[in-house]
N, C-alpha and C positions, 0 to 999 in steps of 0.2 A: 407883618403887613404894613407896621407904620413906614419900613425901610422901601418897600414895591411902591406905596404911595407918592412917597419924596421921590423916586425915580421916575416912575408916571409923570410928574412937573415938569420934571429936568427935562426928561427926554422931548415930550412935545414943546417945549420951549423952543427948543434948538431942531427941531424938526420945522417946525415954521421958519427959525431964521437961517437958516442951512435950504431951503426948499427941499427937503428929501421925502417923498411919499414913502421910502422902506421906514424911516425912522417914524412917522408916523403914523405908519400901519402898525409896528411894533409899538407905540404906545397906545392906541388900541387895543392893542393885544393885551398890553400890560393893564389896562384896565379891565378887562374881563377876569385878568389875573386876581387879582381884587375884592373881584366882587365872585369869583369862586373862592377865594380865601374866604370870605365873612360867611358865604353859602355854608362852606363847609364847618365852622366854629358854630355855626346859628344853628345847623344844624344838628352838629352834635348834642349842642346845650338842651334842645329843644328833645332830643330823645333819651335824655336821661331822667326827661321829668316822670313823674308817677303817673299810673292810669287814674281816671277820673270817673264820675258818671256817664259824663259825654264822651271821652273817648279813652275808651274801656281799655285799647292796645295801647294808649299814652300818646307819646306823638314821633312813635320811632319813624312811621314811614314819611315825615319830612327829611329826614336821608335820602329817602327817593328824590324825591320832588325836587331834593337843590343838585343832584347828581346829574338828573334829567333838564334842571333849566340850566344849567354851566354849558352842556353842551348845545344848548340847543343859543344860548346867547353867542357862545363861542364860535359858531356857525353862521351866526347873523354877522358879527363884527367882520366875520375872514368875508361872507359876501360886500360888503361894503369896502371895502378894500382891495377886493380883485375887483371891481367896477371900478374905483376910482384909478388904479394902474391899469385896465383898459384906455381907460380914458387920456390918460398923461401919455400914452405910447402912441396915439391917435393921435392928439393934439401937443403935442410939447413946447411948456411955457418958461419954465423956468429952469435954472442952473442950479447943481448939487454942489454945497463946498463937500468934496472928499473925508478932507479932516475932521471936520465937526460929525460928520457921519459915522467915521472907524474909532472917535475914542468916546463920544455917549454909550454909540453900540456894546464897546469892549466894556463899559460899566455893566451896562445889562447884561451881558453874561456871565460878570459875577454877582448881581445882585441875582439875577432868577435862577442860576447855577444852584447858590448855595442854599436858595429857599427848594429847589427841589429835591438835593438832597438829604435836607429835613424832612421831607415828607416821604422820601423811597421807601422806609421800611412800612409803613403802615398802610400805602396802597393798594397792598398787598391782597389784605383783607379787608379793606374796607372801601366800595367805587365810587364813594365821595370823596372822602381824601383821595379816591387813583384820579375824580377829576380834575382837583386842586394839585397835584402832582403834575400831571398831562398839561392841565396852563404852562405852567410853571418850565419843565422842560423844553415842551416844542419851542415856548417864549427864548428860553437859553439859547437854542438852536437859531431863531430866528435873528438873534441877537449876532450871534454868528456869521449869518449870511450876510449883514448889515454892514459887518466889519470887513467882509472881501471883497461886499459891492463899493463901499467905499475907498478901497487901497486898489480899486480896476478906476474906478471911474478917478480918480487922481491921477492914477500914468494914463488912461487911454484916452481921456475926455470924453468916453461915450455917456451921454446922459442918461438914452434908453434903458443902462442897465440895471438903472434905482428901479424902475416901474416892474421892468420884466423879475427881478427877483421879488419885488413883490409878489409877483403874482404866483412864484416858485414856494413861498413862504406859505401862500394860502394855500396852495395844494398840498404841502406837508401838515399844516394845521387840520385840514378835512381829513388827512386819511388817519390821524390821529386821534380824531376826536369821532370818530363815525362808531367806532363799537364802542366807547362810553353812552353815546347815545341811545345804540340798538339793545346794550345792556340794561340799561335805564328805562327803558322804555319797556323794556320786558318786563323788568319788578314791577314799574306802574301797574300793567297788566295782567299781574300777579300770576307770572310765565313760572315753571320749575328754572329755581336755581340753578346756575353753572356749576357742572362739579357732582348734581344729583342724576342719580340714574332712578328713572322711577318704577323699571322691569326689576330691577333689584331688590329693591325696598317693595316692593307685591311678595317675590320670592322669598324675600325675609318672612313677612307675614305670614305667607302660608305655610312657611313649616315651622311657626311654632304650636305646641305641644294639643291638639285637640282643634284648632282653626281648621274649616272643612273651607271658607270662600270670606271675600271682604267684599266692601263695596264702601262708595264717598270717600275714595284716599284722593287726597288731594294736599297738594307740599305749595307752598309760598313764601315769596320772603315780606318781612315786620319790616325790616329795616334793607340797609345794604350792610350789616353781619348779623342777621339774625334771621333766622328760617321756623316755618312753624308747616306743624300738619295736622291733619283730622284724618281719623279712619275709623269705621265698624268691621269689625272681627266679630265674624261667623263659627260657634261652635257647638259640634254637636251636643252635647249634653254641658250640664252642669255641676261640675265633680268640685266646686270649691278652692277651685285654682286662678280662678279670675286675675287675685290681684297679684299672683306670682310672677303668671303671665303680664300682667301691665308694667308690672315693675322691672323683667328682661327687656319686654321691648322699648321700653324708655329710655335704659342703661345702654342699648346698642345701640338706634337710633341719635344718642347722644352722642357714644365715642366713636362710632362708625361712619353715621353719616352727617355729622356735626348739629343735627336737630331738636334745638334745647325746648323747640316750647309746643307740644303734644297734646293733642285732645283724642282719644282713644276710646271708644266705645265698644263693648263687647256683648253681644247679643246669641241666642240661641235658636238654631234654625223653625222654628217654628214664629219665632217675632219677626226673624228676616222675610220669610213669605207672604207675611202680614201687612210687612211693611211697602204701601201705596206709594208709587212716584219715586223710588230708593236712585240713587245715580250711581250704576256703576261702572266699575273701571277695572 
């Protein structure tokens, strides 16, 4: 992070004295960069602390939170920068030096190249790190276009073409950053995971060993790797198998459909009928 911040400097330095709106939309960028890294470190730190009185789940779903505000920052910074290269294509004021444009850029793409490939394996499974990932590469990418806008506009002398690739830049940023978003947003709203099918997980349930019906299944995610669910399982009689049964479906629900943290209630149909206002599913 301390290496993205020294570039962040550099680049809008010379993005002022170059007049280039691509290089200083990429430093932009590079700040969002930034401030998803620390999103992402703060919020790990912050999910690994203990549960408390106050909050009993700990503070895993701040995973969410900075998942959902990287992209929704990273959103706002590409509007202000497709505004501003509107504007420089409307109005054009100033001359790009080429050069100082194509060897900062080329920095950037191996400064935010090599931090995204620090992060590829672990975005995997975790849409905080894939936000802090997504910075980071589109940023390499953007870096990219910065470095052919400036080797055109050195032979062509067209000026246009710093603003107009800005504005190519921001379209690659949105279409990249648009399902981190919708992903993030879903956990907020404690939407079923990606990856869960929840006619499956009924199906599991109802055929194990004496379950006639459930009801309050309900899957969500803790964090951005951590999934949890509640259900009551309906069975007819009670033959003393209770916790055999809890204990398969915990063990499968775990290596099957990756769901470590289980609240599982098992009832007999005589309390399920009893039972006023039941939500079922």
């Amino acid at each position: 992070m301390v290496l993205n911040s020294a570039y962040l400097v550099i680049e809008a330095i010379w993005g002022v004295l170059s007049h280039s709106l691509a290089l200083l939309a990429d430093a932009g960028h590079n700040l969002s960069d930034i401030l998803a890294l620390g999103a992402a470190w703060l919020a790990h730190s912050l999910a690994r602390r203990s549960p408390t009185a106050r909050y009993t789940y700990g503070l895993r779903r701040s995973s969410i939170l900075a998942a959902l505000s990287n992209a929704v920052i990273l959103l706002l910074v590409t509007g202000g920068i497709a505004w501003e290269a509107v504007l420089r294509l409307l109005y054009p004021t100033e001359t790009v030096s080429g050069w100082t444009v194509m060897v900062v850029a080329a920095l950037g793409i191996l400064v935010n190249g090599g931090t995204a490939l620090l992060l590829m394996k672990g975005q995997k499974n975790d849409l905080n790190i894939r936000g802090a990932f997504l910075h980071m590469a589109t940023d390499a990418l953007a870096s990219l276009a910065v470095v052919i806008t400036g080797g055109l506009v050195l032979l062509t002398g067209l000026q246009w073409l710093d603003p107009a690739i800005s504005l190519l830049i921001s379209a690659l940023i949105v279409l990249t950053t648009w399902s981190l978003l919708r992903d993030s947003l879903d956990m907020a709203l404690d939407a079923v995971p990606k990856g869960i099918d929840m006619n499956e997980i009924d199906e599991f349930f109802r055929a194990l060993p004496g379950v006639t019906d459930l009801h309050d299944l309900h899957v969500w995610a803790m964090s951005t790797t951590e999934t949890a669910l509640t259900a009551h399982l309906v069975r007819t009689t009670d033959d003393g198998n209770d916790q055999r049964i809890l204990d398969t479906a915990n063990e499968m629900l775990c290596t099957r459909f990756g769901i470590i943290h289980t609240t599982i209630q098992i009832e007999t149909e005589a309390c399920n009928v009893n039972c006023v206002g039941a939500d079922r599913v």
